[in-house]
N, C-alpha and C positions, 0 to 999 in steps of 0.2 A: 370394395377392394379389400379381400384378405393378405394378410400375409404368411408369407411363406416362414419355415421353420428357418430356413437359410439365412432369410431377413432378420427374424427375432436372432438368432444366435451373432450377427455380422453387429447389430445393435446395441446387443448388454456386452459384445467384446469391444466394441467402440463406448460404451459406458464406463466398462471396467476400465479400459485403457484410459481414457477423462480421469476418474478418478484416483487410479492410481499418478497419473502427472501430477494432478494437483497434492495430492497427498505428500510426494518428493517434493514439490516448491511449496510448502509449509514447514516441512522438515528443514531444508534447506535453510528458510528463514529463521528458524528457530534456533539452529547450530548457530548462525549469526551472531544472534541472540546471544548465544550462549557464551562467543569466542569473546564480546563486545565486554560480556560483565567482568567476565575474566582477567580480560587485560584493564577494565575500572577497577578491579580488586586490585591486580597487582599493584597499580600503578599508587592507589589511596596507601597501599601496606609502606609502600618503598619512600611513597612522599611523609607520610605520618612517623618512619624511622628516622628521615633526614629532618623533617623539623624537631620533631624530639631533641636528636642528639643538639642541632642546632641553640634551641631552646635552654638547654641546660648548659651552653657554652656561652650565655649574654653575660655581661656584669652589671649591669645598671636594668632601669625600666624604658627608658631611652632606648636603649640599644634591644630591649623587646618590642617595643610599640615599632621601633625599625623592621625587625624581623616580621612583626603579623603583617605590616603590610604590604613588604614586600612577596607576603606570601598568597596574599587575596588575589590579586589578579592573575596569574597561572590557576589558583583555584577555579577562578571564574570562568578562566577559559577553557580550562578542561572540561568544567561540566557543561559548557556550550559545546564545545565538542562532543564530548558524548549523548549529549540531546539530539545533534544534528545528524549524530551515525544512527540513535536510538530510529528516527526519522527517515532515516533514509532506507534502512533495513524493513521497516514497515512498510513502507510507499514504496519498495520495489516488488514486497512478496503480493501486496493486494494490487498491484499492475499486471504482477504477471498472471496473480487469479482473476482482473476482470478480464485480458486475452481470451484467456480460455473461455472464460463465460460466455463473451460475447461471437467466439468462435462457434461455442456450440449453441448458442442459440439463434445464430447464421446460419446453421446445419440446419436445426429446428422447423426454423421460418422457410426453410427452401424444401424440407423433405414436405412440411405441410401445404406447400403453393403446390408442388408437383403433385400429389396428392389433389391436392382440389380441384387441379388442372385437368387431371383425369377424370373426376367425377363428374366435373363440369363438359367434357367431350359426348359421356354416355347418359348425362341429365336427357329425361324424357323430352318431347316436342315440348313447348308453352312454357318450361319452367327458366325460359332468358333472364325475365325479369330477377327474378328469385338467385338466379348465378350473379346476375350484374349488383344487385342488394348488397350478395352475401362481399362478394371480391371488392367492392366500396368498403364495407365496413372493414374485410382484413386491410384493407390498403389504409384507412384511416387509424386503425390500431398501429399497426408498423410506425406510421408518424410521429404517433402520439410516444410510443417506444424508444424512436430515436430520440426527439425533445428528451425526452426524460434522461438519457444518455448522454447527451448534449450537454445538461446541464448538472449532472451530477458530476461530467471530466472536468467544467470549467471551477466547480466549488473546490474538488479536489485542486486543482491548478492554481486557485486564490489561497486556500488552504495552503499549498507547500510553500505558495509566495511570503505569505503571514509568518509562518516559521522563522524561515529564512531572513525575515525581517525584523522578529522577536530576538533572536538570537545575535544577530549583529547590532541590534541595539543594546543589549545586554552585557557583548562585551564592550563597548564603547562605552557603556555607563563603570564596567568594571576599570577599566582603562582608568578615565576620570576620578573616579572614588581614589585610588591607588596614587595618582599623580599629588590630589589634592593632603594625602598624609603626607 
């Protein structure tokens, strides 16, 4: 089976097109990225202004050790917040990148079945075996493909769970530390 010039060109414009998407949903995540640190800058400049001035309005050491720790747990919790945005802006941009992936290698798996499909209609007399062989072993690949798929969504699924469970542990330990001053 050749192909046609129509083919190759319908191809690298469904190439091009792949990867310009994914090129915008990396850009897209990156901006993210970008909007996320931005508002951590401001927010570190405006809180490090207000403890300052605060800071230099105590009279005693009393009345500072008051101040730091009333200021620990909002620290705490902001950078769990921002860990969990940090988090979440990754684990949407590489979702929406394995989509694609696994869309186009949906495409893949089915232009090359159709493809074998064919070969397999004009295979010479006597070569059944050798078709049945060959469509065994793509069928046993594909499996082995999925598994692997399978269980790279459930690590990531354990993974965001972990997060998610690191982080709410964290504040609750900042909580406590804070209560206990």
């Amino acid at each position: 089976m050749t192909l046609t010039p129509e083919q190759i060109m319908a191809a690298n414009k469904s190439n091009l097109e792949t990867l310009v998407g994914l090129t915008t949903k990396a850009f897209a995540g990156v901006e993210q990225l970008i909007e996320l640190n931005l508002a951590a800058a401001k927010s570190a400049m405006s809180d490090t202004k207000d403890g300052t001035h605060a800071a230099m309005s105590v009279k005693d050491a009393q009345e500072l050790l008051a101040l730091q720790s009333s200021m620990f747990q909002p620290l705490a919790e902001k950078a769990a917040t921002y860990n969990r945005h940090l988090y979440d802006i990754a684990s949407a941009t590489g979702s929406e990148v394995s989509h694609v992936i696994e869309a186009e290698m949906a495409k893949g798996q089915k232009l090359f079945q159709d493809m074998f499909d064919n070969m397999a209609k004009n295979a010479p007399a006597g070569s059944e075996s050798a078709v049945t062989a060959f469509k065994t072993a793509v069928s046993a690949g594909n499996t082995a493909l999925e598994s692997v798929q399978k269980a790279v969504k459930q690590a990531s699924d354990m993974a965001q769970s972990n997060v998610k469970t690191m982080a709410q542990q964290a504040m609750n330990a900042s909580k406590t530390a804070s209560k206990k001053r």
